[in-house]
DSSP file (Angstrom, degrees, kcal/mol; ACC not computed):
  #  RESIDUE AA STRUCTURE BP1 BP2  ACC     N-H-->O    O-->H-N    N-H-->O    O-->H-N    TCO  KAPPA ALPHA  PHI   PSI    X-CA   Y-CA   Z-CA
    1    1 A X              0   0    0      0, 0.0     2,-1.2     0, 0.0    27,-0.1   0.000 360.0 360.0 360.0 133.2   12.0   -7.6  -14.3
    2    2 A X    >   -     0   0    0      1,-0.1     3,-0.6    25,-0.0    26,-0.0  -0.630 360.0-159.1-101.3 104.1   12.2   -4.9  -16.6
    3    3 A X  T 3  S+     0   0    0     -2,-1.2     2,-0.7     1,-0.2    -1,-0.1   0.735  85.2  13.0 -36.5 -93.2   15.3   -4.3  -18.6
    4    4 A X  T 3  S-     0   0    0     16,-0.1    -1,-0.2    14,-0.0    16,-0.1  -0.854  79.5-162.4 -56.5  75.5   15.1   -0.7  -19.7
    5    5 A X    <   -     0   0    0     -2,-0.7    14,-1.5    -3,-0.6    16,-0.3  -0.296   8.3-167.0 -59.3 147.2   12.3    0.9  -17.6
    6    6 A X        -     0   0    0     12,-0.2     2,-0.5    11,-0.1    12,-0.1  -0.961  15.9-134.6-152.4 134.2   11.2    4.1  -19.1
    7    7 A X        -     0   0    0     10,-0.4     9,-4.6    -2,-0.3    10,-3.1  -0.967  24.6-167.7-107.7 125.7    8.9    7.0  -17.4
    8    8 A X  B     -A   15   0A   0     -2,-0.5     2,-0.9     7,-0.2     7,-0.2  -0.770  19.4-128.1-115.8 142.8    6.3    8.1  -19.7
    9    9 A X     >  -     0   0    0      5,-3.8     4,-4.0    -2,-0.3     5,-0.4  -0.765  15.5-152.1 -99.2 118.4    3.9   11.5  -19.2
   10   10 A X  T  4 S+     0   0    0     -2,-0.9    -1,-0.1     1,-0.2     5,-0.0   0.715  89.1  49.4 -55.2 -21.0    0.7   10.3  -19.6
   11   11 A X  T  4 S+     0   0    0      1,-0.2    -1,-0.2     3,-0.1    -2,-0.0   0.967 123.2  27.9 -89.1 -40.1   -0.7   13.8  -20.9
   12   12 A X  T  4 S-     0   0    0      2,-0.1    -2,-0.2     0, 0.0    -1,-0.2   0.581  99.8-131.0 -78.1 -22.3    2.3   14.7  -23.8
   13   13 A X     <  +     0   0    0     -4,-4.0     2,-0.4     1,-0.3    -3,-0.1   0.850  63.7 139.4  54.3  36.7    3.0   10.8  -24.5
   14   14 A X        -     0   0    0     -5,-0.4    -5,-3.8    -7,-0.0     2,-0.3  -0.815  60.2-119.2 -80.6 133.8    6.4   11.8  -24.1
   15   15 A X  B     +A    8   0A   0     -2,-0.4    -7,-0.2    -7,-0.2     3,-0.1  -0.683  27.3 178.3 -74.5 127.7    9.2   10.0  -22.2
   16   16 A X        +     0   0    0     -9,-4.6    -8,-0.2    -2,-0.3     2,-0.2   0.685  67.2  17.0-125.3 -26.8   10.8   11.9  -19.2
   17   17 A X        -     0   0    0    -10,-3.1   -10,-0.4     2,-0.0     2,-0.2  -0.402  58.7-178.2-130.6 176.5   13.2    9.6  -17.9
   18   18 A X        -     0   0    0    -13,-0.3   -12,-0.2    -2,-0.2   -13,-0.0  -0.057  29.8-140.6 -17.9 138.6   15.2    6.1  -19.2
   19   19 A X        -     0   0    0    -14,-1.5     3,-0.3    -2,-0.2   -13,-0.1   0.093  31.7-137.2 -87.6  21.7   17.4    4.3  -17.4
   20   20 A X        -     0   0    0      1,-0.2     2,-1.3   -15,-0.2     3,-0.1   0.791  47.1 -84.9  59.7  22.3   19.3    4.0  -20.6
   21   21 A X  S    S+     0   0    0    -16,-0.3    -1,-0.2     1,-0.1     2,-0.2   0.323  93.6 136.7  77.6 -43.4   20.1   -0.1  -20.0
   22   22 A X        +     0   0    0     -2,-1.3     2,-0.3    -3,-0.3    -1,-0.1  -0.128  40.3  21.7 -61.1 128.4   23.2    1.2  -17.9
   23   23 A X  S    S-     0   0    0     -2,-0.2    -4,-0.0    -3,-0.1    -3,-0.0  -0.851  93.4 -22.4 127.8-153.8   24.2   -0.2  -14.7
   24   24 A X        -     0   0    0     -2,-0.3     2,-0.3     1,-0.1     0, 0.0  -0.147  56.2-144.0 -61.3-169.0   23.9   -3.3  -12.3
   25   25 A X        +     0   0    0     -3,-0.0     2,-0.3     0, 0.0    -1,-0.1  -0.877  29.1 149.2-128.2-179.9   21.2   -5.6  -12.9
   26   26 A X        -     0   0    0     -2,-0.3     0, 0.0     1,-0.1     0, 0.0  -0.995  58.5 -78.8-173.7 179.2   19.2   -7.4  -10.3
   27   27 A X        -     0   0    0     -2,-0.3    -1,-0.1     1,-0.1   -25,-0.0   0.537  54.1-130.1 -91.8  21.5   15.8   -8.9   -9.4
   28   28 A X        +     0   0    0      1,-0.2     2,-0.1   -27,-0.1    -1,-0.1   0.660  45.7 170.7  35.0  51.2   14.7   -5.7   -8.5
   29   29 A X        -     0   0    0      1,-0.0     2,-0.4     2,-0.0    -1,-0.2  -0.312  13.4-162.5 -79.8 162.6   13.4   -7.3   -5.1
   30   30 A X        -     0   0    0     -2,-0.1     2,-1.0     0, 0.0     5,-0.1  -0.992  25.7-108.2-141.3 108.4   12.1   -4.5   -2.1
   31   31 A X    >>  -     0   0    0     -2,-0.4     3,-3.2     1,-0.2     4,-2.4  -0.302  12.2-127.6 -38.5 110.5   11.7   -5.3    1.0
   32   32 A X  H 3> S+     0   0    0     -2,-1.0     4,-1.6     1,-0.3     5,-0.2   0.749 118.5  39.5 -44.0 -41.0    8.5   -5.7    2.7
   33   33 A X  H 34 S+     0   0    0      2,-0.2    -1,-0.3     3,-0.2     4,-0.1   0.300 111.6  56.7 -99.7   6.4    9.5   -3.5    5.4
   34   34 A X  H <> S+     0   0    0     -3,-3.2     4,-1.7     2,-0.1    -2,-0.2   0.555 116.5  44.7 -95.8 -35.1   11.3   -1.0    2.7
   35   35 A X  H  X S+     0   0    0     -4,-2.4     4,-1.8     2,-0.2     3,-0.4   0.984 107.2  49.8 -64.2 -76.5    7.7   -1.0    1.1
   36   36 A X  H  X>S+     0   0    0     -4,-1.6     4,-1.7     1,-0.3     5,-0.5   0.955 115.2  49.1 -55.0 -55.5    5.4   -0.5    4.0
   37   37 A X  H  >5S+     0   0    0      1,-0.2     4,-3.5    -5,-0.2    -1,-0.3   0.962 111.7  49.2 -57.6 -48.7    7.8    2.4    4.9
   38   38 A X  H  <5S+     0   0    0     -4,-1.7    -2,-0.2    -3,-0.4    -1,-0.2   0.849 110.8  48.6 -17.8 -66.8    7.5    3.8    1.2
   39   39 A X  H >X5S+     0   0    0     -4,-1.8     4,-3.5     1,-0.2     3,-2.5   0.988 112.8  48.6 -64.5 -67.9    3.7    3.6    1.3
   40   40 A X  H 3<5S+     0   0    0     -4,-1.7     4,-0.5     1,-0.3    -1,-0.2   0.869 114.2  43.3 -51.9 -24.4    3.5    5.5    4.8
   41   41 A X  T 3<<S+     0   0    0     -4,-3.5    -1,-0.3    -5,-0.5    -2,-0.2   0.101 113.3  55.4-106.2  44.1    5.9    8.4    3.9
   42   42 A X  T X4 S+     0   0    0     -3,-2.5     3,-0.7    -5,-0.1    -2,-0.2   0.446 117.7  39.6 -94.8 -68.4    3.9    8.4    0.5
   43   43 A X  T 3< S+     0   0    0     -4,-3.5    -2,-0.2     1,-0.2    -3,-0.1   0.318 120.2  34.3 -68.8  -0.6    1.0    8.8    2.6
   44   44 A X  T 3  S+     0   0    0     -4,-0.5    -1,-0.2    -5,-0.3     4,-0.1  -0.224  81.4 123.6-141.2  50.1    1.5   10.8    5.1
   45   45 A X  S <  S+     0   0    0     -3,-0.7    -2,-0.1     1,-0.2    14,-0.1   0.618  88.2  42.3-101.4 -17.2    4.2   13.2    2.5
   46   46 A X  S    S+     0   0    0      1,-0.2    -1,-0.2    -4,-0.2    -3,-0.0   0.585 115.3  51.3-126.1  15.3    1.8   16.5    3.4
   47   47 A X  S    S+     0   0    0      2,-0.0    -2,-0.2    -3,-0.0     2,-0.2   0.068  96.9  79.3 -45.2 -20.1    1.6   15.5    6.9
   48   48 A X  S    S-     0   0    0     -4,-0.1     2,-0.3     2,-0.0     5,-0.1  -0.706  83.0-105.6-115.7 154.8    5.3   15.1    7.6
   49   49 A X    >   -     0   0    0     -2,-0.2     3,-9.9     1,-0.1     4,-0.1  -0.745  42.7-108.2 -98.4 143.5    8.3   17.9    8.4
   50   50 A X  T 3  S+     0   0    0      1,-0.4     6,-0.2    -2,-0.3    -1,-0.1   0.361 119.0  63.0 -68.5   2.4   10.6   18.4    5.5
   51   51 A X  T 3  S+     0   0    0      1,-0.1    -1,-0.4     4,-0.0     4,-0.1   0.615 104.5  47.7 -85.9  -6.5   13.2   16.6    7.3
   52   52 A X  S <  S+     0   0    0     -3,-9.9    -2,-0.2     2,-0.1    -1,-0.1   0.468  98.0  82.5-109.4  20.3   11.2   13.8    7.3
   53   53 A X  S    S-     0   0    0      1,-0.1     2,-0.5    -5,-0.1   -11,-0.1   0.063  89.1 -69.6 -91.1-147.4   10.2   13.5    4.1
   54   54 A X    >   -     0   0    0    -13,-0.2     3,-1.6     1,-0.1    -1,-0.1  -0.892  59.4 -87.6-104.5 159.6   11.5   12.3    1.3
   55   55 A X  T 3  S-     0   0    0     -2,-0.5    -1,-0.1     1,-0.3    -4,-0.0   0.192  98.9 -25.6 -51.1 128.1   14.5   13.9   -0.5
   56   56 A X  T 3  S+     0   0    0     -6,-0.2    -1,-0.3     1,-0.2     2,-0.2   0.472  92.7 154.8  51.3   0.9   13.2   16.4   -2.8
   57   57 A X    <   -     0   0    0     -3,-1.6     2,-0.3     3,-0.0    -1,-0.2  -0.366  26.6-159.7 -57.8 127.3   10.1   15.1   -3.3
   58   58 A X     >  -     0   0    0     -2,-0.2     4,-1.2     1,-0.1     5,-0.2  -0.840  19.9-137.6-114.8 165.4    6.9   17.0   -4.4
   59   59 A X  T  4 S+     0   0    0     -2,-0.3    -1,-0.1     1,-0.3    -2,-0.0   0.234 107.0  65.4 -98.8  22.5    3.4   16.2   -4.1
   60   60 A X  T  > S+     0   0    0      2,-0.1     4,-0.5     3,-0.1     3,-0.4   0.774 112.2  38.7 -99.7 -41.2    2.6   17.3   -7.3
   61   61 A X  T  4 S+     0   0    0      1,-0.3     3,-0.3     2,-0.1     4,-0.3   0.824 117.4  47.2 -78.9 -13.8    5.0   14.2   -8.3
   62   62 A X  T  X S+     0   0    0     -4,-1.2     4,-1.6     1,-0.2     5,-0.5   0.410  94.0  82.3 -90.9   2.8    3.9   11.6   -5.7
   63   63 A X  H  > S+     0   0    0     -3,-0.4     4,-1.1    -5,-0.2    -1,-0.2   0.886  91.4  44.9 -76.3 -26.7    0.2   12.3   -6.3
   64   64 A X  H  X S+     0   0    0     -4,-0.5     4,-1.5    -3,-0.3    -1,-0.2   0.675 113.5  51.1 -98.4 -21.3   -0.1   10.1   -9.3
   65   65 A X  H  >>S+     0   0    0     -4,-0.3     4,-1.4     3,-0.2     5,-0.6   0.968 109.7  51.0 -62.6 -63.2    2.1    6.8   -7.3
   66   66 A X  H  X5S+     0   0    0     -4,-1.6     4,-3.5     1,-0.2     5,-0.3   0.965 119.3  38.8 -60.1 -48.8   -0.3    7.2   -4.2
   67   67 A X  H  <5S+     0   0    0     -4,-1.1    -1,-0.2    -5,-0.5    -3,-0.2   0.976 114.9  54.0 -47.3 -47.7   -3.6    6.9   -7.2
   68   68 A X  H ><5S+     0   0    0     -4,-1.5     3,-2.6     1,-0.2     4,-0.2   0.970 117.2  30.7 -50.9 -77.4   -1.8    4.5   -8.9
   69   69 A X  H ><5S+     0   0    0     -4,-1.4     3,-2.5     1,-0.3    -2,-0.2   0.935 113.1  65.3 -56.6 -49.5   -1.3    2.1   -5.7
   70   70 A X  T 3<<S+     0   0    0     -4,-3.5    -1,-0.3    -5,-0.6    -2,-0.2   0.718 104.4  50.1 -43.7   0.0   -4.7    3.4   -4.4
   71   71 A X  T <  S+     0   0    0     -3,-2.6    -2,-0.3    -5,-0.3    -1,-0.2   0.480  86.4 138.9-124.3  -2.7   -5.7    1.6   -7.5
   72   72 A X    <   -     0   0    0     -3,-2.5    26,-0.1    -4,-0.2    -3,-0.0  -0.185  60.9-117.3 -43.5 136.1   -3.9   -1.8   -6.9
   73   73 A X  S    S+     0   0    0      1,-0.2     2,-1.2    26,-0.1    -1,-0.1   0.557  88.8  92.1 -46.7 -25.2   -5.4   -4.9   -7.7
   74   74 A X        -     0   0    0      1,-0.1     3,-0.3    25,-0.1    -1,-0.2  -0.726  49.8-176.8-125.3 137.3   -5.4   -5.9   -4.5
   75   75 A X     >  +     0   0    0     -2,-1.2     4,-2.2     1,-0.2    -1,-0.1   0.030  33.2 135.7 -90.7  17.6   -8.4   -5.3   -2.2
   76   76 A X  H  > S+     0   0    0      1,-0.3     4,-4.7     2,-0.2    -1,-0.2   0.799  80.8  31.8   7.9 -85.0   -7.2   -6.7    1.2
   77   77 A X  H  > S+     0   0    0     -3,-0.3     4,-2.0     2,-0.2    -1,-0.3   0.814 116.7  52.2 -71.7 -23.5   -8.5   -3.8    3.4
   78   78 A X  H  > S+     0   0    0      2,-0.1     4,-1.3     1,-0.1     5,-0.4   0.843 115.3  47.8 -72.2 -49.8  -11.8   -2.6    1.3
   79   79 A X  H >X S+     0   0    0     -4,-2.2     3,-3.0     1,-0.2     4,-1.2   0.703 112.1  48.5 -20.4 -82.5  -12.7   -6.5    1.6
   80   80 A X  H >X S+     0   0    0     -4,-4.7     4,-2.6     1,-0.3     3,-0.9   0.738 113.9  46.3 -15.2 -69.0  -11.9   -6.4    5.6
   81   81 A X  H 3<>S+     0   0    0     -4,-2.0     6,-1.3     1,-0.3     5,-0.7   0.269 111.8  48.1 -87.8  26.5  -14.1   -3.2    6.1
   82   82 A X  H <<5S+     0   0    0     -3,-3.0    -1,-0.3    -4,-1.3    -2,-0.2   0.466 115.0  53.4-105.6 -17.2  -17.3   -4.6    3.9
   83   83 A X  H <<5S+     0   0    0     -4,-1.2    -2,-0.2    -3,-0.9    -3,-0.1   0.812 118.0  33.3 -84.3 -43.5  -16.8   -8.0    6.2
   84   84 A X  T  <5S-     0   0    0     -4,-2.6    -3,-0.2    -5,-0.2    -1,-0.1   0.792 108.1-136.5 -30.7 -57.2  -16.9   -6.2    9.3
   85   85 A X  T   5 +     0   0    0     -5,-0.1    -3,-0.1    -4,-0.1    -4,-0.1   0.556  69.4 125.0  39.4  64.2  -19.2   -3.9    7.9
   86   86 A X    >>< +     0   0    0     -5,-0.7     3,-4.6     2,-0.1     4,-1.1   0.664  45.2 104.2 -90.4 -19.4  -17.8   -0.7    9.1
   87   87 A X  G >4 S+     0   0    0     -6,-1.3     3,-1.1     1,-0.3     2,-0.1   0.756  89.9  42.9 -23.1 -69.2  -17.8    0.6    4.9
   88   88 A X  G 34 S+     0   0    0      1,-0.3    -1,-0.3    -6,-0.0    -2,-0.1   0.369 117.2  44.7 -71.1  14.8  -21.1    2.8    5.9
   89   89 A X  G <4 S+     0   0    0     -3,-4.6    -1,-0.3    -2,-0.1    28,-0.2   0.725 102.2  74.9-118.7 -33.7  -19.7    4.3    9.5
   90   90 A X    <<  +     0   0    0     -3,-1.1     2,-0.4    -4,-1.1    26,-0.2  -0.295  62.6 176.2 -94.0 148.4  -16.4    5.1    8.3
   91   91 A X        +     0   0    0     24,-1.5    24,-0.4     1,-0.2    -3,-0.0  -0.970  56.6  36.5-155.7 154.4  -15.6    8.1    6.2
   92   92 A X  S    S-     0   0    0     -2,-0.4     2,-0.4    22,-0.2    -1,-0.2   0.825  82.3-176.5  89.1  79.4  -12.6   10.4    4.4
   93   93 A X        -     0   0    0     -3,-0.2     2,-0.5    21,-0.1    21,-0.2  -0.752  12.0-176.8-105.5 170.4  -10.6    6.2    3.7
   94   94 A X  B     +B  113   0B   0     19,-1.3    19,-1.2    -2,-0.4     2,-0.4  -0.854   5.2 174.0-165.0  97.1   -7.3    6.3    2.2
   95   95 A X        -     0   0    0     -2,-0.5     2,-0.3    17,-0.2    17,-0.1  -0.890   8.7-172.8-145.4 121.7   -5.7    2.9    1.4
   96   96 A X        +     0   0    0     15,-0.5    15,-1.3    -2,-0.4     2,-0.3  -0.828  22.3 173.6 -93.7 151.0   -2.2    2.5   -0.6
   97   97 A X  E     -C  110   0B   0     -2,-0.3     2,-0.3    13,-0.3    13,-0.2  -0.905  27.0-168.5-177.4 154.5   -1.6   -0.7   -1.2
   98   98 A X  E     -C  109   0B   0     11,-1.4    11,-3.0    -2,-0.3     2,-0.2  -0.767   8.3-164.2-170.9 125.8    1.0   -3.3   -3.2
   99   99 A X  E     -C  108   0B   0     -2,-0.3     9,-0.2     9,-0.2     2,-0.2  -0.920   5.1-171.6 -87.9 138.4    0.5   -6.7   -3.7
  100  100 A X        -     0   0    0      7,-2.0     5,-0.2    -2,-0.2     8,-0.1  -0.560   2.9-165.5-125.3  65.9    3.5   -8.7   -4.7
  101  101 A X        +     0   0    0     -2,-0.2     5,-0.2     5,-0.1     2,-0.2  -0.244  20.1 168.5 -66.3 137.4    3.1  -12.6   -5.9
  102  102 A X        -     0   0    0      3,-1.5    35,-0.4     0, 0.0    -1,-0.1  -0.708  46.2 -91.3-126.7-157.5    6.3  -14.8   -6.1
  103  103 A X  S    S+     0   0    0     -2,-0.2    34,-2.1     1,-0.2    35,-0.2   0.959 116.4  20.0 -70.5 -36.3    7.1  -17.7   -6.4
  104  104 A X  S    S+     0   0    0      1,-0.3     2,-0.3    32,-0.2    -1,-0.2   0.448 131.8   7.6-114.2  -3.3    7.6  -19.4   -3.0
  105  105 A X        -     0   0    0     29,-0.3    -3,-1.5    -5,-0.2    -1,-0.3  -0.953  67.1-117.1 161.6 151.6    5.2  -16.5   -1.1
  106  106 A X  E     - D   0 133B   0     27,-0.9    27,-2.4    -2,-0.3     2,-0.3  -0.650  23.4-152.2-124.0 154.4    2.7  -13.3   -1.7
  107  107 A X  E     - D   0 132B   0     25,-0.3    -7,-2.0    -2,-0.2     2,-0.4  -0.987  15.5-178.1-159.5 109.2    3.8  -10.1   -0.3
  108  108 A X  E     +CD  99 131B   0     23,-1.3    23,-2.8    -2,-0.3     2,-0.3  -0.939   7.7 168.7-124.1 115.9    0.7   -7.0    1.0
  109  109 A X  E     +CD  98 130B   0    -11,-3.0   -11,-1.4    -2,-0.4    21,-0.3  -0.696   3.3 163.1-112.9-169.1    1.6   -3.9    2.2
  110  110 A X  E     -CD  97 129B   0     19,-1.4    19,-0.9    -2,-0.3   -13,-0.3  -0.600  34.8-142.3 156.6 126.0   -0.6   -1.0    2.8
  111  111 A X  E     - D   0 128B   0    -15,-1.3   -15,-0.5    17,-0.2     2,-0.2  -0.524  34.6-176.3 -82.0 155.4   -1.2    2.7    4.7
  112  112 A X  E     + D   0 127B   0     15,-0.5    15,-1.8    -2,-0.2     2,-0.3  -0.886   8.1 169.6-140.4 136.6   -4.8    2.7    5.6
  113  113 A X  E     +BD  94 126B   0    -19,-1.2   -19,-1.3    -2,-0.2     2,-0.3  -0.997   7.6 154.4-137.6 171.9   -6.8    6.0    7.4
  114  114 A X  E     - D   0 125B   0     11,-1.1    11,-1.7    -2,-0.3     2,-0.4  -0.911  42.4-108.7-159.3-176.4   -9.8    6.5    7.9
  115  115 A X  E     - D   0 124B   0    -24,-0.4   -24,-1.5    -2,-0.3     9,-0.3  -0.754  30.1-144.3-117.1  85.9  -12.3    8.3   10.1
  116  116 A X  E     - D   0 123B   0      7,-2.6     7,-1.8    -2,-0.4     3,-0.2  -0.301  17.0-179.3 -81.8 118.8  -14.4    6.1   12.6
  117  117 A X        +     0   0    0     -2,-0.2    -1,-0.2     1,-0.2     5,-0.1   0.346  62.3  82.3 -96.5  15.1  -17.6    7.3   13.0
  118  118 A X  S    S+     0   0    0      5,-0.1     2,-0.2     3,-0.1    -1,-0.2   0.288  85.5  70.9 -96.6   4.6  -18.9    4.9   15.5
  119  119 A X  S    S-     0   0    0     -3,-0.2     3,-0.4     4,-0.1     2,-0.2  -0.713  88.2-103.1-109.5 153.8  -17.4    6.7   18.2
  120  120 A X  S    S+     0   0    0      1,-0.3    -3,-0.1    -2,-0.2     3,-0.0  -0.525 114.7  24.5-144.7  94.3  -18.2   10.1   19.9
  121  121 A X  S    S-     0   0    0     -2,-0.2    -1,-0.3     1,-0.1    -5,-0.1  -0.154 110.2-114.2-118.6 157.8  -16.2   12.2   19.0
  122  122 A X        -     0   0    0     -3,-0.4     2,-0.4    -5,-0.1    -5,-0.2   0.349  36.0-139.2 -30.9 148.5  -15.2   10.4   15.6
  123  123 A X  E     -D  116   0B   0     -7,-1.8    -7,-2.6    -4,-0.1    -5,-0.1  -0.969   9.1-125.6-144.0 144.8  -11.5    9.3   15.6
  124  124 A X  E     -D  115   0B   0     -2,-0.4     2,-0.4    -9,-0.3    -9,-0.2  -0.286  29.4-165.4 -66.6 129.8   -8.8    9.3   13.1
  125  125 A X  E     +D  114   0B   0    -11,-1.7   -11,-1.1    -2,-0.1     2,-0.2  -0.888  11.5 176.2-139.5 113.1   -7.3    5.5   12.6
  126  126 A X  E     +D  113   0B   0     -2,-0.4     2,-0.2   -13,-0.2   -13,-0.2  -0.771   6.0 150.2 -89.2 143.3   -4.1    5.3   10.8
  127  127 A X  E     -D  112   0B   0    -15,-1.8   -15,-0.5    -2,-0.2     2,-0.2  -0.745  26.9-152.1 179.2 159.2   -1.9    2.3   10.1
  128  128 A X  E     +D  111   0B   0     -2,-0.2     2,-0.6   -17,-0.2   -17,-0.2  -0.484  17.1 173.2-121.5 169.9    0.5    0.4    8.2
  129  129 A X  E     -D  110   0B   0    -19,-0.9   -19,-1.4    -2,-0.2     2,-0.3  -0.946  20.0-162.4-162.8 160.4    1.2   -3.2    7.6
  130  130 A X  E     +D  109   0B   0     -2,-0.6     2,-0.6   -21,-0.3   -21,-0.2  -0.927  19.5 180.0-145.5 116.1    3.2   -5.6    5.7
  131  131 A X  E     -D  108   0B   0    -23,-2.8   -23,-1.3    -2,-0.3     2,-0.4  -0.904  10.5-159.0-138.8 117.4    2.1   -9.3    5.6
  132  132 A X  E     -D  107   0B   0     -2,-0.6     2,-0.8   -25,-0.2   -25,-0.3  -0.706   3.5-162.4 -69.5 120.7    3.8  -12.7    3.7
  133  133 A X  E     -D  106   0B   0    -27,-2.4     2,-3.2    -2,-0.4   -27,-0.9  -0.819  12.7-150.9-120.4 106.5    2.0  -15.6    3.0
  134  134 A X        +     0   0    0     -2,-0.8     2,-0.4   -29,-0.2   -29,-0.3  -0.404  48.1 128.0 -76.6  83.4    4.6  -18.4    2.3
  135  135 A X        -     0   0    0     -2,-3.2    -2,-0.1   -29,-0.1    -1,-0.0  -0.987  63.9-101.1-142.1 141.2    2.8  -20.3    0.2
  136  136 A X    >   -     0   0    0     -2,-0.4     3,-2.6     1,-0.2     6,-0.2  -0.078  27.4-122.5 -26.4 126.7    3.5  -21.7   -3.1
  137  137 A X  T 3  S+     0   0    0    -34,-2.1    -1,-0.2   -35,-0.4   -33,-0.1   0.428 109.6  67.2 -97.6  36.6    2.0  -20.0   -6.1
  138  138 A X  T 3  S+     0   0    0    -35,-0.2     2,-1.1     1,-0.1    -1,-0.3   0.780  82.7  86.1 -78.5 -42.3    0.4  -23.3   -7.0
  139  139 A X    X   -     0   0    0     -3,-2.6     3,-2.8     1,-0.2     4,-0.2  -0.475  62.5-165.6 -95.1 117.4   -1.7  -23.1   -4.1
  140  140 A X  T 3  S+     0   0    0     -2,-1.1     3,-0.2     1,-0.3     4,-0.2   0.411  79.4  76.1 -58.3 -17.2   -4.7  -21.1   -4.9
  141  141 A X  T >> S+     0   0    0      1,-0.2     4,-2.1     2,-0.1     3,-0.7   0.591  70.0  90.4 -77.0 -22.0   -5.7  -20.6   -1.0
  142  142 A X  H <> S+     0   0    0     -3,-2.8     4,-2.0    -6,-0.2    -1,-0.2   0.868  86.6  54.5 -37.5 -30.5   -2.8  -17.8   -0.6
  143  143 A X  H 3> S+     0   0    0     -4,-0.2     4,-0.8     2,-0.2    -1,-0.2   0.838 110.2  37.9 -72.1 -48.0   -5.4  -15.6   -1.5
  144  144 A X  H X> S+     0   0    0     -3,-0.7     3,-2.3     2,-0.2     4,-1.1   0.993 115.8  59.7 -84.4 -75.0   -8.2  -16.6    1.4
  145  145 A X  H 3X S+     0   0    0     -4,-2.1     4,-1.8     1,-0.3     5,-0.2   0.770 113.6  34.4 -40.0 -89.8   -4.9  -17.0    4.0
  146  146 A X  H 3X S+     0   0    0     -4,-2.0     4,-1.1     1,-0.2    -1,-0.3   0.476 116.7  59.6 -67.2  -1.7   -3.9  -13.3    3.5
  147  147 A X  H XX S+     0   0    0     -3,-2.3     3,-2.3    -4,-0.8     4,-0.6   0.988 110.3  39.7 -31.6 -93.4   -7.6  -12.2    3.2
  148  148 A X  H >X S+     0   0    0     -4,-1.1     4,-2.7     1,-0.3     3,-1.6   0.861 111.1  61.5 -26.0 -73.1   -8.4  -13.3    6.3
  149  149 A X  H 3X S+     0   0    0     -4,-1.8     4,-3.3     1,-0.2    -1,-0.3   0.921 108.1  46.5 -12.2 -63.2   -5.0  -12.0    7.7
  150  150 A X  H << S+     0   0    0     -3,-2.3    -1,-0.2    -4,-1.1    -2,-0.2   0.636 105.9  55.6 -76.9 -20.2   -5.9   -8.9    6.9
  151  151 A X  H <X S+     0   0    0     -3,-1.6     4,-3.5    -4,-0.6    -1,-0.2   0.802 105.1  51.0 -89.1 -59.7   -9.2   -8.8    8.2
  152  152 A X  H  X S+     0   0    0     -4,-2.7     4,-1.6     1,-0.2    -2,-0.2   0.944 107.9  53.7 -70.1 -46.2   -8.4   -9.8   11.5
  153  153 A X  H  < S+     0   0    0     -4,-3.3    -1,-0.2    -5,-0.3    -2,-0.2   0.640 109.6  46.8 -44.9 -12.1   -5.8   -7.1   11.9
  154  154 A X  H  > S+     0   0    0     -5,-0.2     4,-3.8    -4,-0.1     5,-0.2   0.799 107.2  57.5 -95.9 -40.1   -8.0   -4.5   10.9
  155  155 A X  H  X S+     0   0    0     -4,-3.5     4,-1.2     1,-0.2     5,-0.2   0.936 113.1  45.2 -45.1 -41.3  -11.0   -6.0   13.5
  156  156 A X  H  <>S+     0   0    0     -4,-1.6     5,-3.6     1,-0.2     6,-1.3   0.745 111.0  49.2 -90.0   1.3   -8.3   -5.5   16.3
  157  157 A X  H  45S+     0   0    0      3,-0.2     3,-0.3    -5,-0.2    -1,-0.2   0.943 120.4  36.5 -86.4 -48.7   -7.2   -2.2   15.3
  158  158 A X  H  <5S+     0   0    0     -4,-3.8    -2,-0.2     1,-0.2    -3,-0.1   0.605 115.3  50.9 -89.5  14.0  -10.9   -0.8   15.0
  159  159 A X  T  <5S-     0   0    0     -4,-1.2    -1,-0.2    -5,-0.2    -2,-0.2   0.595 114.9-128.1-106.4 -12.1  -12.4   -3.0   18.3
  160  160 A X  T   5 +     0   0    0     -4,-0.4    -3,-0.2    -3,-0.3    -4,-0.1   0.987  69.3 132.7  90.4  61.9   -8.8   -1.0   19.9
  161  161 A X      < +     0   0    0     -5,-3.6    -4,-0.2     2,-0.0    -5,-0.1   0.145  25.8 111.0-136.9  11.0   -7.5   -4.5   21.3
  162  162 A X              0   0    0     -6,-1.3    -9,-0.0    -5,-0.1     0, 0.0  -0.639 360.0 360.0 -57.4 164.4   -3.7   -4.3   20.0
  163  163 A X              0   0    0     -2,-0.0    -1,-0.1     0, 0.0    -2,-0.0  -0.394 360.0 360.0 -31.3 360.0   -1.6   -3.9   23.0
């Protein structure tokens, strides 16, 4: 948890917002499905009609969260499409992503699109997910579980076998 969170501009070094310390506190926990929505109207914010975006939001200010989380530590989905081995058929990919470790369970959500070129003619595949893996963060296999997880949802999304 962070006590007094501060937003800094990376170009001035200047500080542009504080929460000044005031107000509740908490464990500043998110829902997985509060995320996964986050991430999609993050990703799809110059797609979407301005009633469905979010409030007051510009893309000039979301552009550096979607890099940021395009830049997350965890690599679910590129892993999935080099195991596949769609990497070299697919083209224009776009995956936001948060991983979350706790204590009792690991927490991945993630927008992915992408362009599937294996097809003719090429089709657009979008999709989001949020997936837990309740496992203690003793056990070192959480890692391989939600791999794997992830891998196999992405197989049935590009072989089209969701229902």
């Amino acid at each position: 948890m962070i006590a007094d969170p501060k937003v800094k501009d990376t170009t001035s070094g200047n500080f542009v917002l504080s929460s000044g310390g005031i107000g509740a506190t908490g464990n500043n926990s998110v829902s997985a499905y509060d995320l996964v929505r986050l991430i999609s109207m993050l990703g799809w914010h110059l797609h979407l009609p301005n009633t469905a975006k979010l409030p007051s939001a510009q893309w000039k200010s979301l552009e550096s969260v979607v890099r940021a989380m395009g830049n997350d530590t965890a690599r679910y989905v590129d892993v999935a499409l080099e195991t596949l081995g769609i990497v070299n058929v697919i083209s224009k990919p776009v995956i936001i992503s948060k991983v979350g470790w706790g204590n009792s369970s690991m927490t991945y959500a993630a927008l992915v699109k992408f362009v599937d070129n294996r097809i003719t003619p090429s089709k657009l595949r979008t999709f989001a997910l949020a997936l837990r893996c309740p496992t203690p963060a003793s056990n070192k296999s959480r890692d391989t579980h939600l791999a794997a997880a992830v891998t196999e949802i992405v197989r049935r999304i590009v072989n089209e076998e969701l229902a």
